[in-house]
C-alpha positions, 0 to 999 in steps of 0.5 A: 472501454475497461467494460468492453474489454472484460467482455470480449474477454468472457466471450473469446472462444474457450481453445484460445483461452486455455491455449493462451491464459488472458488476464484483463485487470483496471483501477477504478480510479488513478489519482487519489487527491490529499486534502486538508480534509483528508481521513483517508481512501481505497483503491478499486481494483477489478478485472476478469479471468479467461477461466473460472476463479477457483480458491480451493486447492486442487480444483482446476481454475484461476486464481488472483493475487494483487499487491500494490506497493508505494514510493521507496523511502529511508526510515529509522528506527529507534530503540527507546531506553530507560536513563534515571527514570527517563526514556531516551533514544537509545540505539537505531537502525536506519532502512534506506529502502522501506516501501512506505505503503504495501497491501497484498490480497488475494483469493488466497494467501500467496503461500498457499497459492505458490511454492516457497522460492517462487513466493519469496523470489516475487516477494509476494507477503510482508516476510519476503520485503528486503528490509536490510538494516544500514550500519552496526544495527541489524538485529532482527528486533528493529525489522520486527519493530518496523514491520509492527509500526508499519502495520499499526498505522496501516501502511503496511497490510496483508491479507486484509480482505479476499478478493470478491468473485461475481459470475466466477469470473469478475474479481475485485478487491478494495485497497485501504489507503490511510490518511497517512500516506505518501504522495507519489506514484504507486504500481499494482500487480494483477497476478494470475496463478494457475496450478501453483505457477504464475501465468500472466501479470498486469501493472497498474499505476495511480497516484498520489497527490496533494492538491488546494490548500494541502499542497500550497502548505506542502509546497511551503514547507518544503520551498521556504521552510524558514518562513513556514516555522515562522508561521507555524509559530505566529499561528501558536502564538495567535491562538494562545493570545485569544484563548487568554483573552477568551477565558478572561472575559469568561 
């Protein structure tokens, strides 16, 4: 069904498609499953265009802009500080509402795609995030920290790669996903942009879940974390007692 869509849309009569700009977009796949083995995954996103994708300024044709954005979550970040020769947890600031994943792509970068206010009103790029500090810190060090934490272990990522073009008018993009990230529902926006304005819009939705062994460990910890302690700690005390045992033999 998501072929014949982009079919019928590359054959609709070119009046109807410049009298009404289409946008056709689907996800590959919309559950992602977490594992014991899991070392991460990426998002397949495609679609179609009524016009031919254009990524040089000026020139007439669409352009596609994706970004994909994860469950709101709090953070705190720490400033570490040096006491008689030890680094302590100094100073914080906690975030309450970061977005724990978000990756933009386009077939350029959205500033060079859309006016400024437009850009910063769609929060379209890393700079537009709200990240409002809660408490006595808010100094603009703690949200460059986090911004660089973030894009360290991949949660967070701009531009990583441009959007694919076949037949100037198919796209696709991948979307990295690293082994960190959170279970929860996700949303994708398809943008399509056209002389500096945004023309239609398409939101998708996947999911992120643990399932197996992950998700009874998850649900464990979670529902009785007292005994998952516990067996966190018999597990320590297990492997210590046959490491011992195995050396001394040896």
């Amino acid at each position: 069904m998501k072929v014949l869509a982009l079919l019928a849309l590359l054959l609709a009569a070119p009046g109807t498609a410049l009298a009404q700009p289409s946008l056709v977009a689907e996800l590959a796949e919309t559950q992602v499953e977490i594992t014991t083995g899991f070392t991460g995954a990426s998002i397949l996103v495609f679609g179609a265009t009524a016009l031919p994708i254009s990524a040089q300024p000026g020139s007439p044709g669409d352009e596609v802009l994706i970004v994909a954005a994860g469950p709101v979550q709090p953070m705190v970040v720490r400033r570490k500080v040096r006491v008689l020769g030890f680094w302590l947890n100094g100073p914080s600031a906690t975030f309450p509402d970061v977005p724990g994943y978000y990756a933009i792509a386009g077939t350029r970068p959205p500033w060079e795609m859309l006016a400024e206010p437009d850009r910063q009103e769609r929060r379209l790029g890393l700079d537009t995030l709200p990240l409002r500090a809660r408490g006595g810190q808010a100094s603009p060090a703690f949200r460059a920290a986090l911004l660089d934490l973030k894009q360290q272990e991949g949660l967070w990522a701009e531009q990583t790669a441009p959007i694919q073009v076949s037949g100037g008018q198919l796209f696709n993009a991948r979307l990295p996903l690293p082994a960190t990230v959170a279970t929860g529902d996700y949303t994708v926006q398809v943008l399509l942009i056209r002389q500096a304005r945004v023309m239609a819009r398409q939101e998708l939705i996947f999911r992120v879940q643990r399932v197996g062994t992950a998700a009874q460990i998850n649900a464990l910890a979670v529902q009785k974390p007292a005994l998952y302690g516990l067996a966190c700690i018999a597990i320590a005390a297990f492997a210590g007692w046959l490491g011992s045992v195995i050396f001394r033999r040896g």
